[in-house]
DOZA-692865 format. One line per field, with one value per residue (C-alpha): residue in three letters; x, y, z. Coordinates in nm, 2 decimals. Example, Ala and Ser with C-alpha at 12.3 -4.5 7.8 and 13.67 -1.06 7.14 Angstrom:
2
res ALA | SER
east 1.23 | 1.37
north -0.45 | -0.11
up 0.78 | 0.71
END
This chain:
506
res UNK | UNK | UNK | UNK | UNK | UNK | UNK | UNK | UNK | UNK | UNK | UNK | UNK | UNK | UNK | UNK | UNK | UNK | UNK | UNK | UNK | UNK | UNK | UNK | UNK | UNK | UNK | UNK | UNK | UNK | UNK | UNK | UNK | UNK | UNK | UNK | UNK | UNK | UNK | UNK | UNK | UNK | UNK | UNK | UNK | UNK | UNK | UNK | UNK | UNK | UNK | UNK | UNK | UNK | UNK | UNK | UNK | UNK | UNK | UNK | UNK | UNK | UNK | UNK | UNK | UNK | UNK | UNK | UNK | UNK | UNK | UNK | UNK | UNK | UNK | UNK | UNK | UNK | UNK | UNK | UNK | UNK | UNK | UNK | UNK | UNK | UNK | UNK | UNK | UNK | UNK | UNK | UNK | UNK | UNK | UNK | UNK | UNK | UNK | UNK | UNK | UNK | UNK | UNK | UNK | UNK | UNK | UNK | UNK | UNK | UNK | UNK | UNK | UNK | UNK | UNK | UNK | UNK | UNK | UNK | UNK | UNK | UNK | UNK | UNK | UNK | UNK | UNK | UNK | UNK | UNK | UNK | UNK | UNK | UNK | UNK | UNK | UNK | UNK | UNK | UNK | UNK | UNK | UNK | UNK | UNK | UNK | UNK | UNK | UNK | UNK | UNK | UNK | UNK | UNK | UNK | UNK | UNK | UNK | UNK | UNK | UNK | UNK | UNK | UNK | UNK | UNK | UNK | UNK | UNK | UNK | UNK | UNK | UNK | UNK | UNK | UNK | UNK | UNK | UNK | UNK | UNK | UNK | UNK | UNK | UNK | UNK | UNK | UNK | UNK | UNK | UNK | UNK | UNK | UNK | UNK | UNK | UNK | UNK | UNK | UNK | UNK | UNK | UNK | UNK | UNK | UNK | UNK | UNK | UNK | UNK | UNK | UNK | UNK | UNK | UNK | UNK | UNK | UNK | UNK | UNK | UNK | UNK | UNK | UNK | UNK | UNK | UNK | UNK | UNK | UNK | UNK | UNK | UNK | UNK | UNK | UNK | UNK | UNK | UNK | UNK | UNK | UNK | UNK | UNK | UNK | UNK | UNK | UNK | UNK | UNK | UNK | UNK | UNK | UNK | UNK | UNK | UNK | UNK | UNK | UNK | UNK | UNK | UNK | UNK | UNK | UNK | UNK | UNK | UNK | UNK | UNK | UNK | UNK | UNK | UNK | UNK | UNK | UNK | UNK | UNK | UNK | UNK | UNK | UNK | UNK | UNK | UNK | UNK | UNK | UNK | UNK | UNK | UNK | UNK | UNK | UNK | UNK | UNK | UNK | UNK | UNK | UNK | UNK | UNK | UNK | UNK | UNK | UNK | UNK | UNK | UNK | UNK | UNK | UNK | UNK | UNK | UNK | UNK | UNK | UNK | UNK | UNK | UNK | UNK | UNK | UNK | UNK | UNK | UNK | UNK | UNK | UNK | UNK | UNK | UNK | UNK | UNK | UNK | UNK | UNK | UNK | UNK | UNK | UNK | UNK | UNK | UNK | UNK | UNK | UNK | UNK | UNK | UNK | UNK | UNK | UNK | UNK | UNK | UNK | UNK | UNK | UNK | UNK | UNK | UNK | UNK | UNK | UNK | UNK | UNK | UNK | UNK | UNK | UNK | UNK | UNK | UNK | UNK | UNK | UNK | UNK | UNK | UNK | UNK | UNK | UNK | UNK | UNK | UNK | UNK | UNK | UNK | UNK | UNK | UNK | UNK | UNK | UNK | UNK | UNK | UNK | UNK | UNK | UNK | UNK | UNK | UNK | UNK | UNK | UNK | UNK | UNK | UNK | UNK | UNK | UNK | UNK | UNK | UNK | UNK | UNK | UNK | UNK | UNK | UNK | UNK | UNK | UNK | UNK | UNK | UNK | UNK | UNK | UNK | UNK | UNK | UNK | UNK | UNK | UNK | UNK | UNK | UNK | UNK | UNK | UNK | UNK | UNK | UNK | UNK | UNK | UNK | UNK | UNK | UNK | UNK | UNK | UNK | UNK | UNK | UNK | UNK | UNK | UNK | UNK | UNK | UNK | UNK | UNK | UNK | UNK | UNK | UNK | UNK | UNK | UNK | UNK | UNK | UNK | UNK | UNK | UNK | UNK | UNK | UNK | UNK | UNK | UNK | UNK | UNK | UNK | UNK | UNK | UNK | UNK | UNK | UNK | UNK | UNK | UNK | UNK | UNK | UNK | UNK | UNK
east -1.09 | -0.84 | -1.16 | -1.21 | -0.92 | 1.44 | 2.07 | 2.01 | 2.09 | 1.86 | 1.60 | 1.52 | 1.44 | 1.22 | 1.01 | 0.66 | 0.59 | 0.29 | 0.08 | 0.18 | 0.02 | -0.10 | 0.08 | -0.14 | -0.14 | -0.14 | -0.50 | -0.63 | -0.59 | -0.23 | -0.29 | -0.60 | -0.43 | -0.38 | -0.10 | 0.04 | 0.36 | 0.51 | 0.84 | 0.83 | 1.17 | 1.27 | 1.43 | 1.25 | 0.92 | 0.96 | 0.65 | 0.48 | 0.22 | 0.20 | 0.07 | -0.19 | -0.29 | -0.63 | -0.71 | -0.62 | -0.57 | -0.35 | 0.04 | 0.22 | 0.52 | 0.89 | 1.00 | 0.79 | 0.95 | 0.74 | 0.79 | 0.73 | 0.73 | 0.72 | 0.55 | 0.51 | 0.17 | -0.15 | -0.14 | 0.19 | 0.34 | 0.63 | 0.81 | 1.14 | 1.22 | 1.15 | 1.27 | 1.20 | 1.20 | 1.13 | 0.86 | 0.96 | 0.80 | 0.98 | 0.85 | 0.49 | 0.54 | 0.56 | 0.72 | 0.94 | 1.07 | 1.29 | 1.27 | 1.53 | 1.63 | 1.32 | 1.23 | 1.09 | 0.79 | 0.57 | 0.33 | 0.46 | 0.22 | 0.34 | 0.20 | 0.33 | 0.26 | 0.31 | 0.30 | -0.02 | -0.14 | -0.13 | -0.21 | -0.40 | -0.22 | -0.11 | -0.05 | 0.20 | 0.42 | 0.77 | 0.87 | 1.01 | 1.37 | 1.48 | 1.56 | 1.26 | 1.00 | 0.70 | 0.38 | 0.14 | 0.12 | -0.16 | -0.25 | -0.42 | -0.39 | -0.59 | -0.59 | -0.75 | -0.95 | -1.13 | -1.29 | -1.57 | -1.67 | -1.75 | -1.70 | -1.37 | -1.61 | -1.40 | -1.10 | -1.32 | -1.33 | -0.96 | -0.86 | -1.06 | -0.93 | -0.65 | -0.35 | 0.05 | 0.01 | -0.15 | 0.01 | -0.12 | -0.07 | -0.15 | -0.40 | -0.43 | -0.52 | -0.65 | -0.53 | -0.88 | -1.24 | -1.44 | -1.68 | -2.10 | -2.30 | -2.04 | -2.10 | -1.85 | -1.57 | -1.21 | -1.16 | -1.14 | -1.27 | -0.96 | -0.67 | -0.40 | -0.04 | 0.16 | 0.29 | 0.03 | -0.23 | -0.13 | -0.04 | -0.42 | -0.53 | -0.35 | -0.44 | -0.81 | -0.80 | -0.64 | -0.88 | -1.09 | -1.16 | -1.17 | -0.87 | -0.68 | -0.82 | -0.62 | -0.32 | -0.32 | -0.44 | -0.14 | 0.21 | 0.16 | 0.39 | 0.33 | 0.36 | 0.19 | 0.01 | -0.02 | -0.32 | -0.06 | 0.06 | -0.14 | -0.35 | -0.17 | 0.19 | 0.48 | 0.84 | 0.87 | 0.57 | 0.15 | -0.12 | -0.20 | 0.15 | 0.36 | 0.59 | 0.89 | 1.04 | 0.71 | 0.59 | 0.90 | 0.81 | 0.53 | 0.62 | 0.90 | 0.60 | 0.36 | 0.65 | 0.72 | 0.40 | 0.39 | 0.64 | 0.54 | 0.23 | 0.31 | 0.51 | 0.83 | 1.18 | 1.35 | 1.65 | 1.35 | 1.30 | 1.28 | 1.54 | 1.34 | 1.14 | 1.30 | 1.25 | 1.39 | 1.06 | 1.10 | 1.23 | 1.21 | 1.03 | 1.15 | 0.87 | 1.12 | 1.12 | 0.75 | 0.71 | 0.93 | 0.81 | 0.92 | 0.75 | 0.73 | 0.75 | 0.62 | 0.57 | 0.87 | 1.10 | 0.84 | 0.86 | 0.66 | 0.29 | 0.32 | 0.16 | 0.05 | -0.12 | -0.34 | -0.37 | -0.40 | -0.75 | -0.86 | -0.85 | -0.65 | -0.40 | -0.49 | -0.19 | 0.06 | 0.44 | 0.57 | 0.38 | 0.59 | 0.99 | 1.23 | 1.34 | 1.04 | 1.04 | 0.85 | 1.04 | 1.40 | 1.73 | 1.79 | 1.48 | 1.46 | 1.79 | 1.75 | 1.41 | 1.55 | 1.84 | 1.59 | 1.39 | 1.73 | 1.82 | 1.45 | 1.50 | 1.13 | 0.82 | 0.65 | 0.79 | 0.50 | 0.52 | 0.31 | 0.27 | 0.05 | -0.24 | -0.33 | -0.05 | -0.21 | -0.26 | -0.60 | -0.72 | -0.99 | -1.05 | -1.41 | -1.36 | -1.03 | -0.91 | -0.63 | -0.66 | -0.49 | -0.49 | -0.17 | -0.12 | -0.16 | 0.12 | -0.05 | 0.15 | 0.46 | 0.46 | 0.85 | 0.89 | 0.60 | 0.83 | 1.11 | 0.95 | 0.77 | 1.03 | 1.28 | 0.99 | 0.96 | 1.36 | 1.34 | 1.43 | 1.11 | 0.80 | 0.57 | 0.48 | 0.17 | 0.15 | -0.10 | -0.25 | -0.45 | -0.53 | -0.85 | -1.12 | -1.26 | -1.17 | -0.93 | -0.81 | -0.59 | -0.31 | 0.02 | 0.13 | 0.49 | 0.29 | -0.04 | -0.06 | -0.08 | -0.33 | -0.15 | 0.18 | 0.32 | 0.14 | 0.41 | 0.29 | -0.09 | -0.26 | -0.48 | -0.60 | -0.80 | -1.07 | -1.07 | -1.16 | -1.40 | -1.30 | -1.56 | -1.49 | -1.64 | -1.94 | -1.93 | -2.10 | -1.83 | -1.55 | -1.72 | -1.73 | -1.33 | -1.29 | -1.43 | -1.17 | -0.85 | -0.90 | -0.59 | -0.82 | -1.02 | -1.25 | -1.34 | -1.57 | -1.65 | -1.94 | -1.82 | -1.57 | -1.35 | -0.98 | -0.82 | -0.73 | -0.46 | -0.38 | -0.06 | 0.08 | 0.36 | 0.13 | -0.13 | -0.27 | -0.60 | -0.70 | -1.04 | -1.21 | -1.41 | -1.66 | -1.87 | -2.23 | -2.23 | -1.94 | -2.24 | -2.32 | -2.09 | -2.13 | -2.15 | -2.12 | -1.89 | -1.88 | -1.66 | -1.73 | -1.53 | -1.22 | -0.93 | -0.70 | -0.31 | -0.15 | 0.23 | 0.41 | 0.15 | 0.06 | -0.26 | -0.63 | -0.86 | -1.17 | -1.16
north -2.08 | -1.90 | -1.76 | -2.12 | -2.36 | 0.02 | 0.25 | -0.08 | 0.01 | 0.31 | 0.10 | -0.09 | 0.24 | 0.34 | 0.05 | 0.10 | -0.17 | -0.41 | -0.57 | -0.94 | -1.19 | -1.57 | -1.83 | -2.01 | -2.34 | -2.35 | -2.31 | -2.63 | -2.43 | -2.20 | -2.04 | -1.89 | -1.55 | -1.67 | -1.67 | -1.42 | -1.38 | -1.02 | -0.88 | -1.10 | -1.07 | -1.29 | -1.54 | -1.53 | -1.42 | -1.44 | -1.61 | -1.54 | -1.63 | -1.60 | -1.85 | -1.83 | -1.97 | -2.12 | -1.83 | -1.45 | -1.29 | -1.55 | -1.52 | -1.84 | -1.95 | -2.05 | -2.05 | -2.33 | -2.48 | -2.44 | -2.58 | -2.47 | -2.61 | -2.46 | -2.64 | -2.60 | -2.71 | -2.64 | -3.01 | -2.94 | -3.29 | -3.13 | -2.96 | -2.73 | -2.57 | -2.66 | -2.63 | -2.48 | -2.13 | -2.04 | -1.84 | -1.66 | -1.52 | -1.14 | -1.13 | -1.20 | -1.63 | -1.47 | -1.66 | -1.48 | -1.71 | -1.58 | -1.82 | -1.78 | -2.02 | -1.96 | -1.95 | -1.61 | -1.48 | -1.83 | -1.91 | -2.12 | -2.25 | -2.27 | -2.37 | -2.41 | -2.68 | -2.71 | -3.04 | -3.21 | -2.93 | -2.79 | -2.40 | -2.33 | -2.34 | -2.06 | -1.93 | -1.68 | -1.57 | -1.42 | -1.09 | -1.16 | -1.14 | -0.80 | -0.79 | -1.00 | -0.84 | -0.89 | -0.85 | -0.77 | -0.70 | -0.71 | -0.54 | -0.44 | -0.16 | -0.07 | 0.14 | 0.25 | -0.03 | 0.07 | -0.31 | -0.13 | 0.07 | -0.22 | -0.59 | -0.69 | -0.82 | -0.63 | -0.83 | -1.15 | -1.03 | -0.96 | -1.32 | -1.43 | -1.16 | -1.29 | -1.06 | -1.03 | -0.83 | -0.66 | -0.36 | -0.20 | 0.19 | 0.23 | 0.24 | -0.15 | -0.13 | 0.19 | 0.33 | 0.41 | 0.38 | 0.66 | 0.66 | 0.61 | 0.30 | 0.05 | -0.34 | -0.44 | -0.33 | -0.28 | -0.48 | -0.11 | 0.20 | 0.36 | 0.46 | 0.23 | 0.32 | -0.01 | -0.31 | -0.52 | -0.31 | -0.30 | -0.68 | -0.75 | -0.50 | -0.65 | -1.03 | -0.82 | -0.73 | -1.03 | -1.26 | -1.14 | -1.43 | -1.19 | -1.04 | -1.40 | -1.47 | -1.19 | -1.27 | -1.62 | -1.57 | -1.27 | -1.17 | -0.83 | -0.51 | -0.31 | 0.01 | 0.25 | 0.57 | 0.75 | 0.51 | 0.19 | 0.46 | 0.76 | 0.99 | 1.28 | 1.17 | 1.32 | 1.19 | 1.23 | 1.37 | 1.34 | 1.55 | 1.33 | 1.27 | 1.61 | 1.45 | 1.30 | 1.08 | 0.89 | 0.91 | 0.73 | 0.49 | 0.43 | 0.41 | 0.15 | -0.03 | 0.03 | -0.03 | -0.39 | -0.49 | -0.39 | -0.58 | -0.84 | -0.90 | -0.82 | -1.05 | -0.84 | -1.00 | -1.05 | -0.82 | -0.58 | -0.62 | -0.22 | -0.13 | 0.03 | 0.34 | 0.27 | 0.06 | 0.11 | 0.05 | 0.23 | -0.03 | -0.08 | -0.36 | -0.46 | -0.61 | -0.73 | -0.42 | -0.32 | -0.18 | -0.05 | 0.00 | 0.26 | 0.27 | 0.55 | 0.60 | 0.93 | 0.93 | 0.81 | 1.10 | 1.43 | 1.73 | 1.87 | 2.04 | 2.39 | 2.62 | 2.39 | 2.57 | 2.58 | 2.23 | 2.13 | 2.36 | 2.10 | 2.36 | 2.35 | 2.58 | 2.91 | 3.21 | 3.00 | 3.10 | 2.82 | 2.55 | 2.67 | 2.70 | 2.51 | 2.32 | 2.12 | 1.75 | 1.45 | 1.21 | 1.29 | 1.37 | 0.99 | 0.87 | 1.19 | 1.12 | 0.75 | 0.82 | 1.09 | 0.82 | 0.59 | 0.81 | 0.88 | 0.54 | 0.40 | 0.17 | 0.01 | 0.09 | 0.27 | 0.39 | 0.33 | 0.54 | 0.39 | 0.62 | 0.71 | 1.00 | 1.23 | 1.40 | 1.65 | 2.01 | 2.01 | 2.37 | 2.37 | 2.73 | 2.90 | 3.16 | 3.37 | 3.22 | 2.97 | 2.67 | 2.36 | 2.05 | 2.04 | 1.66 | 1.57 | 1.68 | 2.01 | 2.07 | 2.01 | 2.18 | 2.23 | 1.83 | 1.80 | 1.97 | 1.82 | 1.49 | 1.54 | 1.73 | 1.38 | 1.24 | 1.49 | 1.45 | 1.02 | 0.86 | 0.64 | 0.88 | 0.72 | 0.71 | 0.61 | 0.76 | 0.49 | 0.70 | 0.64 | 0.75 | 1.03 | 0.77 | 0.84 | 0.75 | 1.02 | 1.03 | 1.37 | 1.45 | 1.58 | 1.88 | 2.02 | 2.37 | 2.29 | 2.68 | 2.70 | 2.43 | 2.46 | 2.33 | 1.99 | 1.67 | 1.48 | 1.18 | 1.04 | 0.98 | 0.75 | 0.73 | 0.40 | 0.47 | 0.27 | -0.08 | 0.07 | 0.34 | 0.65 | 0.91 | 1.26 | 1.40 | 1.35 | 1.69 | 1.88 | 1.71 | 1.78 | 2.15 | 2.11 | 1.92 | 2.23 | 2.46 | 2.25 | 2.16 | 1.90 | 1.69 | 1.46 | 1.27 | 1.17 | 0.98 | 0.99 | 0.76 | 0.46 | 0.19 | -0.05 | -0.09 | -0.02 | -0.27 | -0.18 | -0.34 | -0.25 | -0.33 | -0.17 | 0.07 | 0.15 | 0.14 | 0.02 | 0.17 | 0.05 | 0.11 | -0.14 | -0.07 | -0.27 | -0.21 | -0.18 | -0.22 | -0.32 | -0.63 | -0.90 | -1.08 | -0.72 | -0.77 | -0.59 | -0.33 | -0.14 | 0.21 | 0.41 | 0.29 | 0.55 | 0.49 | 0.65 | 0.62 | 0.53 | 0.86 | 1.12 | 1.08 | 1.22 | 1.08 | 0.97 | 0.78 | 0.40
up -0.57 | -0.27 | -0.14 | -0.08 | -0.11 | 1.29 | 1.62 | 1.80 | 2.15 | 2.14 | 1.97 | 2.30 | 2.49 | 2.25 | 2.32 | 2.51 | 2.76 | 2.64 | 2.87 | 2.96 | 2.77 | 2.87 | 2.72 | 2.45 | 2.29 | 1.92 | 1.74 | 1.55 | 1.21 | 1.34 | 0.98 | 1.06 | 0.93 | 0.61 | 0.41 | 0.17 | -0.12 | -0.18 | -0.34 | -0.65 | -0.90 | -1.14 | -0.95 | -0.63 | -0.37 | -0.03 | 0.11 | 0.46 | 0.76 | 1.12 | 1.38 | 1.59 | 1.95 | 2.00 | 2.19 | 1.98 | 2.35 | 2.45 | 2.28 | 2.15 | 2.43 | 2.23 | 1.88 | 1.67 | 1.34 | 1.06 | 0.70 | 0.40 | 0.00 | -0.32 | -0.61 | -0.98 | -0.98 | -0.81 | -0.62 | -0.46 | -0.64 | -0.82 | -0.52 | -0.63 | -0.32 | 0.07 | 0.42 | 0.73 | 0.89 | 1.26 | 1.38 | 1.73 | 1.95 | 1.94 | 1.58 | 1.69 | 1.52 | 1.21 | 0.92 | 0.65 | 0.38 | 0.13 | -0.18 | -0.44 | -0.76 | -0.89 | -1.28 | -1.41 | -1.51 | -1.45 | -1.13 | -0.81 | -0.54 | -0.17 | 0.15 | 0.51 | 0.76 | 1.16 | 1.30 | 1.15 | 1.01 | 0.68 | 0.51 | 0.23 | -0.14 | -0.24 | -0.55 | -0.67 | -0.99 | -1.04 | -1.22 | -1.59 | -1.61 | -1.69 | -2.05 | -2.16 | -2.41 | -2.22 | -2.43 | -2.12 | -1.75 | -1.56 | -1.20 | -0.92 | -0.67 | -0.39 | -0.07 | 0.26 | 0.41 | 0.74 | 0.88 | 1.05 | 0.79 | 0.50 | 0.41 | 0.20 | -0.13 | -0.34 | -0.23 | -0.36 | -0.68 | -0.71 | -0.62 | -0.89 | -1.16 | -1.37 | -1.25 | -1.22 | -0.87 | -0.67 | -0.54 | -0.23 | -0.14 | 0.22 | 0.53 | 0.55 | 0.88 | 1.11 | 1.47 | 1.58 | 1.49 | 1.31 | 1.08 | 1.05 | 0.99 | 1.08 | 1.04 | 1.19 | 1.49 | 1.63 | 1.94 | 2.10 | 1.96 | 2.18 | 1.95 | 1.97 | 2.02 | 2.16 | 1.97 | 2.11 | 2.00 | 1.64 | 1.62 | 1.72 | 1.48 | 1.19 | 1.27 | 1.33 | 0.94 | 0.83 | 0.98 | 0.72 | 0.45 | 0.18 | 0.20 | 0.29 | -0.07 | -0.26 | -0.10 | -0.12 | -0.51 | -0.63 | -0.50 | -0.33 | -0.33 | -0.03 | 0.07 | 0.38 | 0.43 | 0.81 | 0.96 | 1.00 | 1.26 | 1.35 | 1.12 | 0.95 | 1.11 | 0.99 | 1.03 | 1.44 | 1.55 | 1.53 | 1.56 | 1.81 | 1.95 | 1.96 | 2.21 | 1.98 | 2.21 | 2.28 | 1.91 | 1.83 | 2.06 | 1.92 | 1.56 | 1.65 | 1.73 | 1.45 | 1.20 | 1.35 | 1.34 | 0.97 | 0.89 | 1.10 | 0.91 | 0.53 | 0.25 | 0.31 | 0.36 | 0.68 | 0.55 | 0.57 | 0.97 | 1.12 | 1.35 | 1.62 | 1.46 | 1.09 | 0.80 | 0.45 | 0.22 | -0.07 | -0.36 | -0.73 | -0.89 | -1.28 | -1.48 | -1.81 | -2.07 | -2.05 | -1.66 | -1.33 | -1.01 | -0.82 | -0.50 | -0.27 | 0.09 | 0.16 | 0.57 | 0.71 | 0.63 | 0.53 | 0.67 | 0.93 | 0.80 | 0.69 | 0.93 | 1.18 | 1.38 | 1.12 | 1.06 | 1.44 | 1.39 | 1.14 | 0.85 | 0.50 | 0.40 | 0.27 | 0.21 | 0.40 | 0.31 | 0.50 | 0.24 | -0.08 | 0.11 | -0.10 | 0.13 | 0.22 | 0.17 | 0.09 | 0.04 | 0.23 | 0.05 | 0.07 | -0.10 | -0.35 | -0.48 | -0.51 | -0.68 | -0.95 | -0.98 | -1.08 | -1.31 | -1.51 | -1.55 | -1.67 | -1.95 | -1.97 | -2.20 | -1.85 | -1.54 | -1.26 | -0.95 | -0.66 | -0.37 | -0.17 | -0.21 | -0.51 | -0.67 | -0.87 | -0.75 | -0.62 | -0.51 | -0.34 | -0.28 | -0.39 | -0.62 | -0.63 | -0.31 | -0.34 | -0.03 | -0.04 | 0.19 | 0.42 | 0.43 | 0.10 | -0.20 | -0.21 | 0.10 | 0.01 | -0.36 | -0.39 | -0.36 | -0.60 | -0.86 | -0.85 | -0.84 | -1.16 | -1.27 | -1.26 | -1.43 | -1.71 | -1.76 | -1.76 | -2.06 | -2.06 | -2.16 | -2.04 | -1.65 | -1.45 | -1.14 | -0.87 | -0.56 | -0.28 | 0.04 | -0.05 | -0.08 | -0.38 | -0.78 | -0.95 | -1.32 | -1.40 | -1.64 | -1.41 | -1.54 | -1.56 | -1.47 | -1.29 | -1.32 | -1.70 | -1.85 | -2.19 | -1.98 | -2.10 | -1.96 | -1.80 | -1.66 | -1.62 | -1.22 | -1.12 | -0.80 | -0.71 | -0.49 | -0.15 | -0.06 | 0.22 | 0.38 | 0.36 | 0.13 | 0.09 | -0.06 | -0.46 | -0.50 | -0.36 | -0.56 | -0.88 | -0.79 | -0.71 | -1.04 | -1.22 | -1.05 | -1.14 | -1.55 | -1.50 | -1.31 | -1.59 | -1.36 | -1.00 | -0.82 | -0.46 | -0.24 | -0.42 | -0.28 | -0.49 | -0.65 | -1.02 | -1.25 | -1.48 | -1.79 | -1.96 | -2.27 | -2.51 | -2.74 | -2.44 | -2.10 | -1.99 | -1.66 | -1.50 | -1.16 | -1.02 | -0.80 | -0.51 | -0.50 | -0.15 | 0.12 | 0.38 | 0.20 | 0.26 | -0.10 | -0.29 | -0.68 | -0.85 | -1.15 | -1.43 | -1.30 | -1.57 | -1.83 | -1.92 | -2.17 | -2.15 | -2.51 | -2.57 | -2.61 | -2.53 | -2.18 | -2.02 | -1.97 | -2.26 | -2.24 | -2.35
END
């Protein structure tokens, strides 16, 4: 039916110079990026779109009143809340609307309007309130989503599943083209690198029907990976970008246009090269949140010189140190804070690539991928560590970022297999991005007993069904991302029981 129906002053030097921009007049549909809800809590979403002139190379002149309404029903009759926001031009005309006095836990449908014209309905749903005793929560999560590399179908098939949210885990958009047998292209195959840029590139993905159908059909909760930026980034600096000055520059950038472009509040706006995502997410007694941002604030790779060679890491000391990071002190305290004041039936970690030890070494020999958490093991602990220690038992862990379908029990000792399962990993494929060859990952699987199952050379998303005795994990999988109207499929079901965490077979 939806398929259808960042210090201030030092921010402004940071800022790379765009190229000037004709002034447009507004298109006959200004909503022709869709519209989208995110951050739902009990009492309140915060809805979002951005306008659009006629012409997509042309930029909108002066700030442009838009309303917007909030409905109980599907025919926008029993309105509840209303008003207007104002889309300007330094935020690209997007529109931010932070709608509170909301019920919990029931569906709201929204729409904008500009003049004479009128969005699509929406639909969305709050969070529960936070003591309720909810029976069963239903989700989506997805990742890595390369436009020239497949068609959106799967998003088609999540509008029309029956969900609570859809969370997404990074790589919504990409900095550059790569990839074989493409159907479809970037305005540029250059990498990109200025505000501009990245504003085309996201109202490039999001002119995408499909994915307009998701977010007009679920509240999302959104987090990123490196491509929203540059590939492998770290904190300051890129392989592509050693130069911290100008990689800052062009993070500022990348970060606004995120936010620019997603369902977040506009207490989130960045200050120049920063923006606070990380947050919690309460879902009554059954389910929290706790969603990760695991770029912003890393350390630097581990032997980079190694990595710059386009290797993994094999006998580097550097990769184990203590003091390596994934998070930052900030984040890692507020996450183990959070881990020791769980309360629900399931903690849910959503970050952003495979957590599980994965070595990939033939033989004796021990290698590990730099960029990923096998690069940053002394984080890895602690993390699961605070998770072992939590109150709440039971904790899913949502990944993304490897293109390819992972199921694996987290262990408190990945070195000893008999060492205590302390949380259960699933990682959920990508919507299109390419992944690598299936063949080698089942020889890595063989190596690293923790890991229960993956899949690689498919494309899709998970669908998680939760519920106080158990957890329903499925992947769904596309037939094809080069057809356009691909059907869709249960590739495999895992089951995580209530108090003994780890991967069985439904």
């Amino acid at each position: 039916m939806f398929r259808r129906s960042f210090v201030a002053g030092a921010a402004a030097s940071l800022v790379l110079p765009s190229l000037a921009r004709a002034q447009g007049r507004l298109a006959d549909d200004p909503f022709g990026l869709g519209i989208a809800s995110g951050r739902p809590a009990a009492d309140s979403v915060v809805l979002w779109t951005r306008l659009m002139a006629r012409d997509r190379s042309e930029r909108l002149a002066g700030a442009i009143t838009v309303g917007w309404s909030v409905a109980e029903d599907e025919t926008m009759q029993r309105i509840v809340r209303s008003g207007e926001a104002l889309a300007e031009p330094r935020w690209a005309h997007s529109v931010h609307v932070d709608v509170g006095g909301l019920a919990a836990n029931r569906p709201y449908w929204y729409r904008f309007t500009v003049g004479r014209a009128a969005s699509a309905v929406g639909r969305t749903r709050t969070a529960p309130s936070a003591n309720e005793r909810l029976q069963e929560l239903r989700f989506a999560f997805a990742s890595c989503q390369q436009y020239e590399q497949g068609f959106y179908s799967s998003y088609s098939h999540m509008a029309a599943d029956e969900l609570d949210l859809v969370v997404h885990l990074g790589d919504y958009i990409y900095e550059k083209s790569w990839g074989r047998d493409l159907v479809r292209h970037h305005e540029s195959r250059a990498r990109i690198t200025t505000l501009d840029q990245y504003r085309d590139r996201y109202a490039l993905y999001k002119s995408d029907r499909d994915l307009q159908a998701a977010h007009a059909a679920h509240p999302w909760i959104v987090t990123w990976d490196d491509h929203e930026v540059d590939d492998d980034y770290t904190d300051d600096i890129s392989p592509q970008e050693a130069d911290r000055t100008r990689f800052l520059a062009q993070r500022a950038g990348a970060y606004q246009a995120f936010w620019e472009h997603m369902p977040l509040s506009n207490a989130m706006r960045p200050q120049g090269p920063s923006l606070t995502l990380y947050d919690r997410y309460r879902y009554g007694q059954l389910a929290e949140f706790h969603v990760l941002d695991d770029r912003q604030y890393r350390s630097h790779h581990a032997c980079s010189a190694t990595l710059k060679q386009g290797k993994p890491l094999e006998g580097c000391a550097e990769r184990i140190e203590p003091g390596r990071t994934m998070l930052g002190a900030t984040q890692e305290a507020w996450f183990n804070d959070g881990m020791a004041r769980a309360s629900t039936r399931w903690n849910i970690v959503a970050q952003q690539t495979l957590m599980a030890e994965l070595d990939r070494g033939p033989g004796d020999r021990h290698v590990y991928w730099a960029d990923g958490w096998d690069g940053y093991p002394a984080p890895r602990q602690r993390l699961l560590d605070a998770v072992g220690a939590s109150p709440v038992k039971d904790t899913l862990v949502l990944g993304g970022d490897v293109h390819s379908f992972w199921a694996a029990d987290l262990k408190q000792d990945f070195a000893s297999p008999k060492s205590r399962t302390v949380a259960t990993e699933f990682v959920g494929g990508s919507i299109t991005s390419q992944g690598p060859a299936n063949d080698r990952m089942q020889a890595v699987k063989a190596k690293n007993p923790h890991i229960r199952s993956v899949t690689s050379g498919v494309n899709g998303y998970a669908h998680v069904a939760l519920d106080r005795k158990k957890g329903l994990v499925s992947f769904r999988t596309v037939r094809s991302v080069k057809e356009p109207d691909s059907p869709v499929q249960t590739l495999a079901r895992f089951a995580v029981e209530a108090g003994r965490p780890g991967v069985q077979q439904a």
